[in-house]
N, C-alpha and C positions, 0 to 999 in steps of 0.2 A: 657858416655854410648851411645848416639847419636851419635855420630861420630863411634862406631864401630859398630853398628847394620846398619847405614849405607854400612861400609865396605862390609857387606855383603849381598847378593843377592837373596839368598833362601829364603822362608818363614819359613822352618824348622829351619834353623839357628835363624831367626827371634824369632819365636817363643819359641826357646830354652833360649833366651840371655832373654826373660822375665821372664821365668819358674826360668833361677836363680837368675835374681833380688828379683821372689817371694821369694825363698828360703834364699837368704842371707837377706832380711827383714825381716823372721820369720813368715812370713803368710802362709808357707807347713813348715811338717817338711818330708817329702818325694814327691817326684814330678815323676810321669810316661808320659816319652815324647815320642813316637812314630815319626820315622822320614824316610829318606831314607838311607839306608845303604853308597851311594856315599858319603856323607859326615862325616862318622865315624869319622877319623881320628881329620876332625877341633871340630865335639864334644868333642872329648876327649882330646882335645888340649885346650878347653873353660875351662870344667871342671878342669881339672889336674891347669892348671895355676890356676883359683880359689879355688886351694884344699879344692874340692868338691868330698866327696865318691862318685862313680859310681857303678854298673853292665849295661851290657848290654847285653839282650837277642836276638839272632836272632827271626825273624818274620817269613819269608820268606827272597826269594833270593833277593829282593829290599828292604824290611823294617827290621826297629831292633828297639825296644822297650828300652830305658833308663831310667832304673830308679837310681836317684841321691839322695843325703840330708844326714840324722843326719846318722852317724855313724851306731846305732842302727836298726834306721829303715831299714837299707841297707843289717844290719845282719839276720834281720828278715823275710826278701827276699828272701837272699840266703840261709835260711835255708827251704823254700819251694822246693828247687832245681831247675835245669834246667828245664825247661820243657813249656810249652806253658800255654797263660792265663786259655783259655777252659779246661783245664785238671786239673785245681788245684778244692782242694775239696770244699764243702760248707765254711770250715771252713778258710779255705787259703785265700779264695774268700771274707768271711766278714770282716777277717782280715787287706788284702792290701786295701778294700774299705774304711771300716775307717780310716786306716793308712793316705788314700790318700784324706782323709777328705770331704768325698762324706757324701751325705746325709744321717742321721744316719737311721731313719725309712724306707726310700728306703735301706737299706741295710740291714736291721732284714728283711722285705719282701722278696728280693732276698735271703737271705738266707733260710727264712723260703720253699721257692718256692722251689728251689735248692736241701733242703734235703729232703721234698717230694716228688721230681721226683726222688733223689737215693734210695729212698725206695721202689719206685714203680718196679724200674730198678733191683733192684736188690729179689725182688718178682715173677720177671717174668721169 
């Protein structure tokens, strides 16, 4: 694994080729890598060689958001639809946060936060 993290030069890549060592040793079972979109291609050339499920979202015209892992979680994803992080709902939002194994009371907070301002929002 040294020798090809070497191979590579980016820190994205870098950071990617840990994201799925996390994965293939069981400590995610969903992983969200945000990167530069130049290097799409070797991502999905990492992943696919390690038949790793993917999506990948566009960011913007430089960034693209990949989310990879179990099967499942990947479906559960893409059942939120395309769309940008900021726009999914309280629920979407608590969902991929646990999914992604963030801290469970920072995220009933965020969530709780989240559906009090679309109450307010949608009051006014």
């Amino acid at each position: 694994m040294k020798q090809v993290i070497e191979n590579f030069r980016s820190a994205d890549l870098q950071i990617l080729i840990h994201h799925i060592y996390e994965f293939k040793k069981g400590i995610r079972s969903l992983v969200l890598h945000t990167m530069s979109s130049r290097e799409q291609a070797q991502a999905e050339h990492l992943l696919v060689q390690k038949k790793i499920d993917y999506i990948i979202e566009r960011v913007n015209d430089r960034k693209i958001n990949i989310f990879f892992g179990r099967t499942d979680c990947i479906s559960v994803v893409k059942s939120f639809g395309a769309k940008s992080l900021s726009l999914f709902s309280p629920e979407e939002d608590f969902i991929l946060g646990i999914m992604l194994g963030y801290n469970r009371d920072q995220q009933c907070q965020r969530y709780i936060t989240r559906k009090n301002a679309q109450h307010i929002n949608a009051a006014s």
